[in-house]
C-alpha positions in Angstrom: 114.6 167.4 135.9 117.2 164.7 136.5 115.1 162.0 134.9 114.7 164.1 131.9 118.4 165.4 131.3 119.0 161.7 131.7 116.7 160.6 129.1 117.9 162.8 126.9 121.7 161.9 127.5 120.7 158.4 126.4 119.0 159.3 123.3 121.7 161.3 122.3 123.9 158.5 123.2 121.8 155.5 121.1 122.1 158.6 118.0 125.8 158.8 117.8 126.2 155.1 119.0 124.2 154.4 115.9 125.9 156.2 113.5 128.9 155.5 114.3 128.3 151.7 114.0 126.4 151.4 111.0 128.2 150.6 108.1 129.7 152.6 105.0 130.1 149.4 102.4 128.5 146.8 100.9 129.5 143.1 99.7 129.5 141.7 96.3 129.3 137.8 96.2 128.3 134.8 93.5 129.8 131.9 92.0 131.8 131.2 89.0 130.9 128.6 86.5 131.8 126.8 83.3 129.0 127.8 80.6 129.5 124.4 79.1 129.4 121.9 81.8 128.5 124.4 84.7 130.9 122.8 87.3 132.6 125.5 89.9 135.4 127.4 88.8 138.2 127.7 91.4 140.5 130.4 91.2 139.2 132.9 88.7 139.9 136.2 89.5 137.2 138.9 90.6 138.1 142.8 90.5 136.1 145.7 91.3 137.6 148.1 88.1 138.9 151.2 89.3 139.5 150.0 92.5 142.2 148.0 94.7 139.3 145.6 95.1 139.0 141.8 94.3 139.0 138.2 95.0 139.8 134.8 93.8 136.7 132.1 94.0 136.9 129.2 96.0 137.0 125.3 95.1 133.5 125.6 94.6 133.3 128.5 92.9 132.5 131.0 95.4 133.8 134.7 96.1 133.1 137.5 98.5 134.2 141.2 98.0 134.6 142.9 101.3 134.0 146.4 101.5 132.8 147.8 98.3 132.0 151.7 98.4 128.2 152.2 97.9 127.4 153.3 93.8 127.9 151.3 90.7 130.9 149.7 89.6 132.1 147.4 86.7 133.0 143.8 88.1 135.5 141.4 86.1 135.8 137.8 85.8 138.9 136.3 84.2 140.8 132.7 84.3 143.5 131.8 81.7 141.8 129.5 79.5 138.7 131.1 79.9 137.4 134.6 78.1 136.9 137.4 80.5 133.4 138.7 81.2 132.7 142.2 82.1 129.5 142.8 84.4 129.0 146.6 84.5 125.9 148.5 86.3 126.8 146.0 89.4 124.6 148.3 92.1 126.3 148.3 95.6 123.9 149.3 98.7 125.5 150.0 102.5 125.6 146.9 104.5 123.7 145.0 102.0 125.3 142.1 99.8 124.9 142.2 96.1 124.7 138.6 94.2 126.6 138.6 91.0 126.8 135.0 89.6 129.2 134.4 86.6 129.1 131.8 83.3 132.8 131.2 81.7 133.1 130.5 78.3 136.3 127.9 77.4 138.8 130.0 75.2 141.8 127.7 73.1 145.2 129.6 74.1 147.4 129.7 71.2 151.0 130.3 71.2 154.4 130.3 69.1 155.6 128.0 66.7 158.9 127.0 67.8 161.5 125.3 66.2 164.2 123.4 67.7 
C-alpha cells in the first residue's frame, strides 16, 4: 500500500512538475538584408504589431524576439533609408522558434529646400 501511494505521489508530482515548466511562448528570429547587395543590416528595427514586442538586429543582421504569445501576428521591419516591410500571418508555436528572414529595399529620403 506504501509502495503504491508512493508511486502515485510521484506521478502526480512529474504532472504538475511538467506543467508548470513547459513553456507559454514562442520565439521569432531571422536576419535582415539589403535586397540589392544582400549584406546584413544592423540596426533595423523588428516589432511584433499590437504588442510591446521587438528587437533591433545585430551587426550581422540577426534578431531574436523573446517571448511571443502563441497565434498569428504581423511582424515589421523598418530602417531610415530603407522602406518598411510588413510580414503578416507570422505563425507563433509554444516553445518553438519561428524563422522570419527579411529583404530591404533602399528608399532616397528627401527633405526641405532651404534657403539661407
Amino acid at each position: 500500500m506504501i509502495k503504491r501511494t508512493l508511486l502515485l505521489l510521484s506521478l502526480l508530482f512529474l504532472f504538475i512538475t511538467g506543467e508548470t515548466f513547459s513553456g507559454t511562448t514562442g520565439k521569432i528570429a531571422g536576419q535582415v538584408l539589403d535586397a540589392s547587395t544582400k549584406e546584413p543590416l544592423p540596426g533595423v528595427n523588428l516589432v511584433v504589431a499590437g504588442t510591446l514586442l521587438g528587437a533591433a538586429t545585430d551587426l550581422e543582421g540577426r534578431y531574436t524576439i523573446l517571448q511571443v504569445p502563441p497565434g498569428s501576428h504581423e511582424l515589421q521591419a523598418a530602417s531610415i533609408g530603407f522602406t518598411r516591410v510588413v510580414m503578416r500571418d507570422v505563425v507563433v508555436r509554444i516553445d518553438q522558434t519561428t524563422r522570419i528572414d527579411f529583404a530591404l529595399t533602399m528608399q532616397a529620403i528627401e527633405g526641405e529646400e532651404i534657403f539661407v
